[in-house]
N, C-alpha and C positions, 0 to 999 in steps of 0.2 A: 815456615808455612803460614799463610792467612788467615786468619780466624775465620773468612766465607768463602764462598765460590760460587761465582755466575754462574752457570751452567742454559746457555740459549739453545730456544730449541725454535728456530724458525722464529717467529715474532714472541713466542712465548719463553718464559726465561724458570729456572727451578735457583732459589736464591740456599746454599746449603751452607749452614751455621754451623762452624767443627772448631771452637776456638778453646776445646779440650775443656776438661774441668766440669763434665757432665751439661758443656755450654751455660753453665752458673752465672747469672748477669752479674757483672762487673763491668768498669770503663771499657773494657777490651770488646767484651761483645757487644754492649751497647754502639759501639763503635763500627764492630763488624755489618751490626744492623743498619748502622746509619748511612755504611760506604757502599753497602748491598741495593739500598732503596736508591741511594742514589747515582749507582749505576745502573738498575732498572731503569729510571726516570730517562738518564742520558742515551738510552739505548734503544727509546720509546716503544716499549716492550708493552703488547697490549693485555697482559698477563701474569700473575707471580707466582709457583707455588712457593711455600716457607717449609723448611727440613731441616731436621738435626741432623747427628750422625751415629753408627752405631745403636745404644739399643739409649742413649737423649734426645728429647728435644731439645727440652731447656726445663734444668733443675731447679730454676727460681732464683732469688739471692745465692752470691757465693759467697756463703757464709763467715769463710774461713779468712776472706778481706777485710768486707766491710764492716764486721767484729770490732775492727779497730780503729774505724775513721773514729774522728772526735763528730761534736754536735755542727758544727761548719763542713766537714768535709759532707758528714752525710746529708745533711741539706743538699750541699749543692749533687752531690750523687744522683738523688731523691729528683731533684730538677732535669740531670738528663738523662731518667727514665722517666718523667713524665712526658717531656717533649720526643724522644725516641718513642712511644707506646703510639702518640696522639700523630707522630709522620707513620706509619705502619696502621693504624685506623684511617686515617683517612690518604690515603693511596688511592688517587682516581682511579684507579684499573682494576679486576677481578685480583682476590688475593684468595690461596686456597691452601691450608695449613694439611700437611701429611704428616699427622703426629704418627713419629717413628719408633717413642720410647716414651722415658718420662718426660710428663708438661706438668710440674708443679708449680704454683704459688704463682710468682712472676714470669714461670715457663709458660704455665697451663693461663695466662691474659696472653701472651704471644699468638698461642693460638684462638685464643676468642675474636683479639685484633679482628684475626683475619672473616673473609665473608662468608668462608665454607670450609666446613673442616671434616677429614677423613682420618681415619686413625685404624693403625693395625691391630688385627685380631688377636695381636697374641705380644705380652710384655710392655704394652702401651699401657698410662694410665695419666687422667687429667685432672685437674681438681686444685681448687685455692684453701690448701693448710696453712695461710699466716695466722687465721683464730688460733690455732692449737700451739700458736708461739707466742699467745698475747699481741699479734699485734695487727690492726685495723689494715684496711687497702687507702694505698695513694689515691688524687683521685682520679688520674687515668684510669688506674687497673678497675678502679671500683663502675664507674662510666661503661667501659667494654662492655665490664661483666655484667650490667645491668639490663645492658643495650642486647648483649647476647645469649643471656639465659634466659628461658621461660619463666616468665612472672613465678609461676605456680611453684616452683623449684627452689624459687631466692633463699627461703630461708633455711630448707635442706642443704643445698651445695652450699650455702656464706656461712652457717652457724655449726655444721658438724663439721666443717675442716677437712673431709676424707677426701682422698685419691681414687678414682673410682675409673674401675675396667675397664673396658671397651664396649663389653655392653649395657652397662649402669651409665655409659655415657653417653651412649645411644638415649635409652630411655630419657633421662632428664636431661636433652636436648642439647649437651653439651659439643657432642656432634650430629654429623647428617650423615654420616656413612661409616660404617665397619667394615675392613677389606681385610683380605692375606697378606700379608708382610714383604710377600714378594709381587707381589701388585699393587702395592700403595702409591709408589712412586706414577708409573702408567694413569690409575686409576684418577688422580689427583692433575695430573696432563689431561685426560679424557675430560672430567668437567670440568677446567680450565679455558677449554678451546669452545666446550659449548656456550660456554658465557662469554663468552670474547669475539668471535665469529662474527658479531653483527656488524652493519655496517658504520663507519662514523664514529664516533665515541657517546654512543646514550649511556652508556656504563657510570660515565663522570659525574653526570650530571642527576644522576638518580642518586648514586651512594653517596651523592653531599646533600643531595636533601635528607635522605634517611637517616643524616650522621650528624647531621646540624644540631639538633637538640643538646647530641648527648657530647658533642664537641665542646658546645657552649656551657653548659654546666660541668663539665673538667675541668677548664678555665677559668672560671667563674671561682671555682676551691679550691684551687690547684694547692694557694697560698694554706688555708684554713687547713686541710684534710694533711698538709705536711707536715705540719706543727703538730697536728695528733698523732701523725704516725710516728715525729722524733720524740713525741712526749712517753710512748708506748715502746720506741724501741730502746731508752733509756732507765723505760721503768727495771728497777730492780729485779724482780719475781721476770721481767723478762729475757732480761739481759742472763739472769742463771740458766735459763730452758735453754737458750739460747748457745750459750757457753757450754753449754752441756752437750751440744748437737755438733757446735766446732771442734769439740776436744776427740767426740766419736770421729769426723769427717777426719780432722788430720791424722787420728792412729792409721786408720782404715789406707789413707792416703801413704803411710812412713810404711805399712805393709806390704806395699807392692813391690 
């Protein structure tokens, strides 16, 4: 089976990311991502929602992988989730995230990515815990996040690390809507169509100006902010946190 699926709906398209594994970025799903955008693109869809499956969006790093790339594989890893992050940012067309479940770390920039985001009432939860791993944001994720959280918040959501409800992420801006679980999906199609409905494509040409800043200074680090992060993901004291969280994921995982 596929790690995504298209899912059109008339000119508008629901892109659903199920590439198992809590959709834990790895090459596979970054990949799923990248074949999803680009059959949006080919399909000149004037519309995206982004979905997990089950009760994930996207669990962030899969730990239990890239644990063991050396300092070259993860670099270049590191490279095609900062280029995967910055095609999903800047998507000419409405993008509108229905977090279904968990959006951690690298899950929970997926959904910031996007331009609008809804999240279910109940077992969703969004939030960047790479702090509480020791380690810094790439500097896609860190861009998004900057680009998408309210000033006032940065240093709440970047410095405590927490995962935070649905309605803690309402409040600190993380989304724009709280729904029922069994209207996310609907709900997330609903203002998808309202921003998309106009005529022409003014859509494009607004979210690249809006995004142009924070485009450009992603780019501008890309190089710098990766070297910190492999300087941090090799550091000692994080590599044990670290190790310590894969050794839980795969018992967890050899118990099913």
């Amino acid at each position: 089976m596929e790690a995504y699926h298209l899912e059109q709906k008339q000119d508008l398209g629901i892109l659903h990311l199920h590439a198992g594994g809590a959709n834990a970025l790895n090459y596979g799903v970054l990949a799923a991502l990248a074949e999803g955008l680009k059959q949006a693109r080919s399909l000149r869809l004037k519309g995206l929602v982004l979905t997990g499956y089950d009760r994930f969006y996207s669990a962030g790093l899969d730990l239990i992988v890239v644990y063991d790339y050396d300092r070259r594989q993860m670099a270049r890893f590191l490279e095609d989730f900062d280029m995967a992050l910055q095609q999903l940012f800047a998507l000419p067309i409405p993008v509108v995230a229905a977090i279904n479940g968990a959006a951690a770390a690298g899950g929970g920039i997926l959904a910031l990515a996007c331009d609008y985001r809804l999240i279910a009432d109940t077992g969703a939860v969004l939030g960047l815990n790479e702090i509480r791993l020791g380690l810094p944001l790439p500097a896609s994720a860190l861009e998004i996040a900057r680009y998408a959280i309210p000033t006032y918040h940065h240093a709440f959501v970047f410095y405590s690390g927490k995962l935070f409800d649905a309605p803690e992420a309402l409040r600190l801006g993380l989304v724009h809507e709280v729904v029922t679980a069994p209207q996310l999906q609907d709900a997330a199609l609903a203002r998808l169509q309202e921003f998309s409905s106009h005529p022409g494509a003014p859509h494009a040409t607004l979210k690249t100006t809006l995004r142009s800043a924070a485009l450009e200074r992603m780019i501008k680090s890309a190089g710098a902010m990766r070297e910190a992060f492999l300087e941090a993901w090799f550091n000692p004291e994080a590599r044990r946190t670290i190790g310590e969280i894969r050794e839980k994921l795969l018992a967890k995982k050899a118990s099913r």
